[in-house]
SEVOLO-433596 format. One line per 2 residues: their letters; for each residue z, x, y of C-alpha. Coordinates in nm, 4 decimals, padded with zeros to 6 digits. Example, Ala and Ser with C-alpha at 12.3 -4.5 7.8 and 13.67 -1.06 7.14 Angstrom:
REM SEVOLO-433596
as = 00.7800,01.2300,-00.4500; 00.7140,01.3670,-00.1060
This chain:
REM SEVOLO-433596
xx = 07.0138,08.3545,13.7883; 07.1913,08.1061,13.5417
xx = 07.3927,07.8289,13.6516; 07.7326,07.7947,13.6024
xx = 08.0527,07.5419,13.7037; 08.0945,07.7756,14.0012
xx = 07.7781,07.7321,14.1129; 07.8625,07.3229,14.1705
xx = 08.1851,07.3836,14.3482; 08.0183,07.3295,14.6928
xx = 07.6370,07.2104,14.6215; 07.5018,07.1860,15.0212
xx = 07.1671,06.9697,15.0116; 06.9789,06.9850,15.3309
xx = 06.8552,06.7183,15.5849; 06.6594,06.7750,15.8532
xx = 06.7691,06.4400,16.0508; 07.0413,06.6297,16.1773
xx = 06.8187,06.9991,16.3203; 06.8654,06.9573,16.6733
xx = 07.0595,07.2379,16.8325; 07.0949,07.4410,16.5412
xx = 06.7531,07.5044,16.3200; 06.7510,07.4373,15.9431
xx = 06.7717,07.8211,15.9203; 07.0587,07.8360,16.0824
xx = 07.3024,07.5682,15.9787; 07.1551,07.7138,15.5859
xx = 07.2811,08.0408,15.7437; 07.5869,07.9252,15.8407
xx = 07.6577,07.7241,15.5526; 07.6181,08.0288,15.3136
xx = 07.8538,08.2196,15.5189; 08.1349,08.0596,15.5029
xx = 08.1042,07.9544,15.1216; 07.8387,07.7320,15.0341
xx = 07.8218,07.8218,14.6470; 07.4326,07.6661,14.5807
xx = 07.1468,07.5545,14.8381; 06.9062,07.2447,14.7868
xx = 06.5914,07.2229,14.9966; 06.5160,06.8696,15.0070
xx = 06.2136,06.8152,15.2219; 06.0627,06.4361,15.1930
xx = 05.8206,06.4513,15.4744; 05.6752,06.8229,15.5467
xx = 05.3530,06.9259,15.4747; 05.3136,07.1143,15.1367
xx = 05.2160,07.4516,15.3764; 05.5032,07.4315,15.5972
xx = 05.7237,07.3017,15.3027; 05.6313,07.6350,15.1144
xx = 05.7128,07.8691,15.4689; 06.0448,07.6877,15.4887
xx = 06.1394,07.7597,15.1272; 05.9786,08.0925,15.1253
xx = 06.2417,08.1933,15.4413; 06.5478,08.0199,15.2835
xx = 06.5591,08.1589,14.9089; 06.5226,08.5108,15.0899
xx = 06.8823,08.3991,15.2927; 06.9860,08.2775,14.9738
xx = 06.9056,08.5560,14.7773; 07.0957,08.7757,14.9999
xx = 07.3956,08.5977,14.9784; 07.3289,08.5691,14.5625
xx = 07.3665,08.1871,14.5571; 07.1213,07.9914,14.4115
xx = 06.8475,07.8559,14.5661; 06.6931,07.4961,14.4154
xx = 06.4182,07.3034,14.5837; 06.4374,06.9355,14.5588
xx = 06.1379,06.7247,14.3063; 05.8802,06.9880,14.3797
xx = 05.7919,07.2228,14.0600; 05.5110,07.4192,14.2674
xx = 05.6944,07.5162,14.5919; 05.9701,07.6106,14.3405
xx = 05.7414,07.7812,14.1411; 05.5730,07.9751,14.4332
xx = 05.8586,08.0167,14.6231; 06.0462,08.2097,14.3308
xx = 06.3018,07.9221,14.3805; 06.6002,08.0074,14.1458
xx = 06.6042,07.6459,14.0337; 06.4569,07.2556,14.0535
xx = 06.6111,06.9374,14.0593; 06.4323,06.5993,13.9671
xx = 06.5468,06.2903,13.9426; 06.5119,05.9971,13.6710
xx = 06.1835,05.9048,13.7979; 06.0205,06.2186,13.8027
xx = 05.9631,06.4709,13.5186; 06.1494,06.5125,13.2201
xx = 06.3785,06.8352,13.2093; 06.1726,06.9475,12.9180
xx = 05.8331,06.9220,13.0918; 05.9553,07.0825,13.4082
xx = 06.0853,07.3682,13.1744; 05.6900,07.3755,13.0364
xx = 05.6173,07.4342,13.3440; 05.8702,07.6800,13.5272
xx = 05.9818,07.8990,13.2296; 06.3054,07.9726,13.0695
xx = 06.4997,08.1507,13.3622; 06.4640,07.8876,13.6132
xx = 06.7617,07.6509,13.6610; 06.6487,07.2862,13.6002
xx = 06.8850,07.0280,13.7159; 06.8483,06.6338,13.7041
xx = 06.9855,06.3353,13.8095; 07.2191,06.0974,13.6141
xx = 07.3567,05.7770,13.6371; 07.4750,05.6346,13.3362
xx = 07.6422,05.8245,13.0215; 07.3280,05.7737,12.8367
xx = 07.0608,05.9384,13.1086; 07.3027,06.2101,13.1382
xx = 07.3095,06.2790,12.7628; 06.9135,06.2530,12.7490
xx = 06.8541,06.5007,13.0348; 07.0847,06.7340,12.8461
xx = 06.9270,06.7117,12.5463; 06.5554,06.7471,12.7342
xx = 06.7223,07.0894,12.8913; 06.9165,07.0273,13.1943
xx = 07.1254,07.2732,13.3144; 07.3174,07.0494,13.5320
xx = 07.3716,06.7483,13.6466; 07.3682,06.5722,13.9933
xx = 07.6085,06.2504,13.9117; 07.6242,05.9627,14.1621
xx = 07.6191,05.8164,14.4177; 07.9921,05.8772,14.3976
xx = 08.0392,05.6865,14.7603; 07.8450,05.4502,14.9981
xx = 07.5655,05.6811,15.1511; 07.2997,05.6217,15.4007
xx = 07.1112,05.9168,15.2756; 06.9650,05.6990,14.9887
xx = 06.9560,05.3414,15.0417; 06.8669,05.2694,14.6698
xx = 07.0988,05.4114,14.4425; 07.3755,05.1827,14.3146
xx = 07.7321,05.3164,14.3441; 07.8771,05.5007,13.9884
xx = 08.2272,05.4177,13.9474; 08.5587,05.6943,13.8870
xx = 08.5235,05.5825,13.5346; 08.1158,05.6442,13.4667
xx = 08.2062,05.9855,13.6069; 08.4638,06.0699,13.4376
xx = 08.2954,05.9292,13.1105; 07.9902,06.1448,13.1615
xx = 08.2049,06.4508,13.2072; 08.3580,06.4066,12.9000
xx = 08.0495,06.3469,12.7079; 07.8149,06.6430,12.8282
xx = 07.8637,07.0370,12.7842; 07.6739,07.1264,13.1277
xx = 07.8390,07.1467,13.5246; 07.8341,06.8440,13.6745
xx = 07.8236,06.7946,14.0544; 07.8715,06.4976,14.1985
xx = 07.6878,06.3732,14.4952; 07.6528,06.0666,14.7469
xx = 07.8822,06.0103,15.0986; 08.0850,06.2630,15.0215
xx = 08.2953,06.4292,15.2687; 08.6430,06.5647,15.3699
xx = 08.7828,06.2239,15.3752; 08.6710,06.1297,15.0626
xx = 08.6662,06.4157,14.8276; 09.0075,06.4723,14.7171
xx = 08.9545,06.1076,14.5486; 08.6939,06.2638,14.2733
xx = 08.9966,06.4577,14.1582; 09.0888,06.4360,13.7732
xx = 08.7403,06.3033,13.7301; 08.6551,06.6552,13.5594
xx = 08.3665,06.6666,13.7607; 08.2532,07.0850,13.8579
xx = 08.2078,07.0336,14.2156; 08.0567,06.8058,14.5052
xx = 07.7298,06.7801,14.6416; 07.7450,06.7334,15.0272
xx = 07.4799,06.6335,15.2482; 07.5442,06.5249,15.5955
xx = 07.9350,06.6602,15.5391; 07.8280,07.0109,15.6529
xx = 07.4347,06.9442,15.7960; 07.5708,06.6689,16.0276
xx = 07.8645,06.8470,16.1472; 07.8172,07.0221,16.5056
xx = 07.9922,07.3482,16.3335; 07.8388,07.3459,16.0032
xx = 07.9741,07.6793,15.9166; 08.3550,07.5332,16.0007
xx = 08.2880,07.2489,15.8506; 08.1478,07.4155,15.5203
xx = 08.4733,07.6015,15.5003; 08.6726,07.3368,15.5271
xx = 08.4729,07.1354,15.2541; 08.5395,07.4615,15.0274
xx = 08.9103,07.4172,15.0086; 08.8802,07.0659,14.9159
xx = 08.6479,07.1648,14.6422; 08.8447,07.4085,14.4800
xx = 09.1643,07.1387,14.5269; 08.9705,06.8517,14.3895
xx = 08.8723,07.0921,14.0806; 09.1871,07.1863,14.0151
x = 09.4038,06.8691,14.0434
């Protein structure tokens, strides 16, 4: 599976702070349903055995909704979860010795924050970009906020889809319009929403509204 603009319209990255009444299964479930367009498994704190289970059970549900599946930093659940893609960030490994290591058909995607990182990732291989964080988030408590203008600057410069990421939700995500970025990258917008399917919907239309403006 390749990566394309579509794929970063709506870019759902999981949390498990908010599983409660609804299991990580299902609010993925209900996420793809009503038109999550890629999947990130980020997992910080599980064991590498129940890490791989997890991912193992999700890129099946992915698969059968043919949207991409990416884990989150870790090349070898990726790699043994047949994970259509990996993201790492700045401080991990360079796109082009994650691509050593997973092959040519798996999508590699990487963090940028600054018009320079995101021209060196792309040049090391990335097929995308994650750009933020756009807005104030208490997901990651030390990232420094990227301004409209960095955004918009790195769009311009770099060939790949972009997605932007960080506190972004339906109040906020009509403001990244213009900024020629492919799509947003929500975390607690749908996974901390009692109707994650609803919400996930909703999120959609402003997507495809911000993309368009």
């Amino acid at each position: 599976m390749k990566c394309n603009k579509n794929t970063m319209l709506l870019y759902a990255v999981t949390d498990r702070a908010w599983v409660g009444k609804l299991s990580l299964y299902e609010q993925v479930k209900q996420a793809l349903q009503n038109g999550a367009t890629c999947i990130q498994l980020r997992e910080k704190d599980l064991d590498e055995h129940t890490f791989l289970a997890e991912a193992i059970e999700l890129a099946k549900l992915c698969k059968q909704h043919h949207v991409p599946f990416i884990i989150n930093d870790n090349v070898e659940i990726a790699i043994a979860c047949d994970a259509d893609g990996i993201h790492v960030g700045q401080e991990d490994m360079l796109a082009s010795d994650v691509r050593a290591r997973v092959g040519e058909n798996m999508i590699i995607g990487v963090s940028a924050h600054t018009v320079e990182e995101a021209l060196c990732a792309v040049k090391s291989g990335a097929d995308y970009l994650g750009l933020g964080a756009v807005f104030s988030t208490s997901t990651k408590t030390d990232v420094n906020l990227m301004s409209y203008e960095t955004l918009k600057d790195i769009c311009s410069a770099v060939s790949v889809p972009t997605v932007a990421i960080g506190g972004i939700s339906k109040e906020n995500i009509l403001q990244l319009s213009g900024s020629g970025v492919d799509g947003a990258a929500v975390v607690s917008a749908i996974f901390g929403a009692e109707n994650p399917g609803e919400a996930t919907a909703e999120l959609l239309t402003l997507a495809k509204e911000m993309v368009q403006a």
